[in-house]
N, C-alpha and C positions, 0 to 999 in steps of 0.2 A: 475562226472568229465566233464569240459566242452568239447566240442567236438571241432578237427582243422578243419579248414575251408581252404580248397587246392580254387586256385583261377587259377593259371598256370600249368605248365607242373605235378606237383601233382595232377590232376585233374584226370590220369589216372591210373585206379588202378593197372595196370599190375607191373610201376613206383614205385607206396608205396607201392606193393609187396616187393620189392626188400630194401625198404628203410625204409619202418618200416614194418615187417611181421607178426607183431602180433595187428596189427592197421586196422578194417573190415569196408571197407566201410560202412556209417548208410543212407542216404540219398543224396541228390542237392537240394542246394536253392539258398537264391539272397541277397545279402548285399544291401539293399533299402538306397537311397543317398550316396552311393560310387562311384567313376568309378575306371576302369583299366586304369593306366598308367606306364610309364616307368623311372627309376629314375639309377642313380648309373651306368653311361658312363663309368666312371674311374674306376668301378669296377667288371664289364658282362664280360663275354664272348661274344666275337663278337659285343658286343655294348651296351644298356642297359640293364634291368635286369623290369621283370616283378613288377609292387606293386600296392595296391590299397590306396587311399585317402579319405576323407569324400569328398563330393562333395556340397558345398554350395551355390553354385549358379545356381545347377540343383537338386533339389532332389528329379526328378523322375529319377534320372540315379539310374545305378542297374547294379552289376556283379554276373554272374553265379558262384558258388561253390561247391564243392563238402565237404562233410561232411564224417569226421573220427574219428571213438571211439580211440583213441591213449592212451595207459599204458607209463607211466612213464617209460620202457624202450628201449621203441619206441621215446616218446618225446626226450630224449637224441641224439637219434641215428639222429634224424630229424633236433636236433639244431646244431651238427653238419656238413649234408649237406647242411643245409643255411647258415651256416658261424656267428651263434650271437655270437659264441665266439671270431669272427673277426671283429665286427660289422657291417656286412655287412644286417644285419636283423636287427629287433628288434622282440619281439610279441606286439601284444596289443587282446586287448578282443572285442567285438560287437555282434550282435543282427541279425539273419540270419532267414528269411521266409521263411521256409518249408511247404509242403503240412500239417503237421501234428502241424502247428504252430512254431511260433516264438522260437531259440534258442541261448542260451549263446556259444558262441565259442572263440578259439583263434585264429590267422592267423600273420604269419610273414609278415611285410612290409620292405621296403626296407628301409634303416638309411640313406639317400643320400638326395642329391637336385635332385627333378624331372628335366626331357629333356632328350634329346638323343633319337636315335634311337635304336631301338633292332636290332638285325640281323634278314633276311628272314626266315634264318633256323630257328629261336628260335620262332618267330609269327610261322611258319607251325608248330612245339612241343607244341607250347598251342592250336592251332586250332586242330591237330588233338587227343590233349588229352580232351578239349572240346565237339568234337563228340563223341569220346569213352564214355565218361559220362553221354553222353546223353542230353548236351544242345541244346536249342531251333537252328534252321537252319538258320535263321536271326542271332543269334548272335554269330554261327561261321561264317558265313560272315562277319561279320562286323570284326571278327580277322584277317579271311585271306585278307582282305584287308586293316589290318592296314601300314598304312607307315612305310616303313624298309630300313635298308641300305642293299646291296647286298656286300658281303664279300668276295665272290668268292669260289671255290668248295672246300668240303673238302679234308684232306688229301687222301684220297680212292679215290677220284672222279679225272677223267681226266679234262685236262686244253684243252678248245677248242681254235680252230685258234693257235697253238703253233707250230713255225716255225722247 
């Protein structure tokens, strides 16, 4: 069975604990001529929505993944929280470098037109499920300082300067 390939906030296994439980972390590797972008404005929370692309006019770009043994009834439970029954996913298949070699996997992308911004909160959910994973410290940098729109606090959080 091919293995999914978590790129954003799936990246942390506490996460697909909860969302597919019967689905054991197997490895991290790097989808070689991809990058991470942001697609599907009209249809995020807080603003875009994480996806990755072939990248053809850079193809030494490269995004960190995390790799999952997922059972058919995890796979369900999974295409559910990304919404391909809404189309707001699709899957598609690619070619992942591992320490232990190259692997067939599958990984959700967004069905939208790229742009937009993501929200602050939603870049600090993939940076810090990024370090949980264990990716390189350069390329969670390079998350926590991707360009965001600031939203404002959440429901729980206090609203400052409020008259």
């Amino acid at each position: 069975m091919p293995l999914y390939a978590a790129y954003a906030s799936n990246m942390d296994p506490a996460q697909m604990l909860e969302r597919a439980p019967h689905s054991p972390m197997e490895s991290t590797g790097w989808l070689h001529g991809w990058r991470l972008t942001f697609a599907g404005d009209d249809i995020g929370w807080e603003g875009s929505l994480a996806t990755v692309t072939e990248d053809r006019e850079n193809p030494d770009s490269k995004v960190f993944v995390v790799l999952y043994d997922v059972p058919t009834e995890d796979e369900a439970n999974l295409d559910r929280w990304e919404g391909t029954e809404l189309g707001v996913h699709r899957k598609v298949r690619a070619r992942v470098h591992t320490p232990d070699g190259p692997r067939l996997v599958w990984l959700y992308v967004v069905d939208g037109y790229e742009g937009g911004l993501p929200s602050a909160r939603y870049i600090g959910v993939i940076a810090d499920a990024a370090e949980v994973a264990g990716a390189p410290a350069d390329y969670i940098e390079r998350l926590r300082l991707h360009e965001a729109r600031n939203v404002g606090p959440g429901p729980d959080e206090p609203m400052d300067n409020q008259p």
